[in-house]
C-alpha positions in Angstrom: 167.3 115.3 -21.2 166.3 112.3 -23.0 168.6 109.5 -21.6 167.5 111.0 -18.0 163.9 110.6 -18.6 164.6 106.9 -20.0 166.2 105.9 -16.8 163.6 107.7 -15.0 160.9 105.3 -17.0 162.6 102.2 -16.1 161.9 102.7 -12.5 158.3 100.3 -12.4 157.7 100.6 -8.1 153.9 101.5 -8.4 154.4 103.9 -5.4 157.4 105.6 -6.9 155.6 105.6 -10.1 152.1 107.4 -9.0 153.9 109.9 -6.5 156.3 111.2 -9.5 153.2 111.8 -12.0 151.3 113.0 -8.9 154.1 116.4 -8.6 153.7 117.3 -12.6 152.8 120.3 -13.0 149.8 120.7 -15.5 152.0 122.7 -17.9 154.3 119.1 -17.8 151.6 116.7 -18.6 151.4 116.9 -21.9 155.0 117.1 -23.5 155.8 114.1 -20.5 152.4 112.5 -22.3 154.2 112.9 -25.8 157.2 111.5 -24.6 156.0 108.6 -23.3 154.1 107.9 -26.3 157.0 108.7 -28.9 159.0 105.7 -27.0 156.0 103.5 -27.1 155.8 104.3 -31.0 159.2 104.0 -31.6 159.6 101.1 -29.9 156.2 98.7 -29.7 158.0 96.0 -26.7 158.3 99.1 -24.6 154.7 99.0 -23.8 155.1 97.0 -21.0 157.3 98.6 -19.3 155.5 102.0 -20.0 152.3 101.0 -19.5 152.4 102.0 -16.1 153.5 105.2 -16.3 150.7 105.9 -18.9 148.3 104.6 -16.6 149.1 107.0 -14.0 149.5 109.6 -16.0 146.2 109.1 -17.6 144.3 108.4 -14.3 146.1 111.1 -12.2 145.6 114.2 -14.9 142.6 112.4 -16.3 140.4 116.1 -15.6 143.1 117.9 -17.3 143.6 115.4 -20.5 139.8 115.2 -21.3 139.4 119.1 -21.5 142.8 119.1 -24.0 141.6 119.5 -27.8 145.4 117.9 -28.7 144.8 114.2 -26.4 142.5 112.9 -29.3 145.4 113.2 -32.2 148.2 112.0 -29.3 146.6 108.8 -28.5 145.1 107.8 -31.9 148.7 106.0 -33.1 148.4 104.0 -29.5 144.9 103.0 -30.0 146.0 101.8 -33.5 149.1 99.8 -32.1 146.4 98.5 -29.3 144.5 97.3 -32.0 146.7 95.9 -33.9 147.8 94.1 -30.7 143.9 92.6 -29.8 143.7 91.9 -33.6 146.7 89.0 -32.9 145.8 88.1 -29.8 142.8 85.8 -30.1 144.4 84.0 -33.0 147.3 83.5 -30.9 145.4 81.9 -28.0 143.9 79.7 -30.3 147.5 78.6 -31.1 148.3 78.3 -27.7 145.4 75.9 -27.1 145.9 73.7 -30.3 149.7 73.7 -29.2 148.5 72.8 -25.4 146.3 69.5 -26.9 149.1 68.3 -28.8 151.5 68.5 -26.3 149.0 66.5 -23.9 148.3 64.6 -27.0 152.2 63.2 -27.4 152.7 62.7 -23.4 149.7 60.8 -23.2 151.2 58.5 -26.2 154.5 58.7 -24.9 153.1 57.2 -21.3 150.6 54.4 -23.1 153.9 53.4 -25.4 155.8 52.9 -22.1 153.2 51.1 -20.2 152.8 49.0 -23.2 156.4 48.3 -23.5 156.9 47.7 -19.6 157.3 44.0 -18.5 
């Protein structure tokens, strides 16, 4: 049931997390793998709060996934959107940095205005 596995992917306790991937059975790792990925492709903010199921699934049935001929073709769209992600990221720090100097830029006026204003 769909709406029971989306409450079940809500739960982020690490524990609770690696112990329920952990008990899937082999022939449940890969449509639980597609699931998780069709929620991360449908919805791209979800990664966060997916990521950590994906990383234990990935670890924990790592043996299993690399002899599967079908992982390649499942995780190609969430290398793209990983990609996609890395290809903003560094021009978005930069933004954050110019952004950072201005605001220190302004404060720093701000305070020299008011020391040259005080009596």
């Amino acid at each position: 049931d769909s709406v029971m596995l989306d409450q079940a992917l809500q739960v982020q306790d690490a524990h609770v997390v690696s112990a329920t991937v952990a008990r899937l059975p082999v022939t449940a790792v890969l449509p639980f793998l597609q699931a998780v990925l069709h929620r991360i492709q449908g919805k791209p903010a979800r990664v966060a709060t997916l990521a950590s199921w994906l990383r234990a699934l990935l670890s924990t049935h790592a043996a299993y996934l690399m002899s599967c001929s079908q992982l390649l073709p499942l995780l190609t769209p969430l290398y793209q959107l990983i990609d996609e992600r890395l290809g903003v990221f560094k021009p978005l720090l930069k933004l954050v940095g110019r952004m950072q100097m201005l605001q220190a830029q302004i404060a720093s006026q701000a305070a020299a205005s008011q020391q040259d204003g005080a009596p």
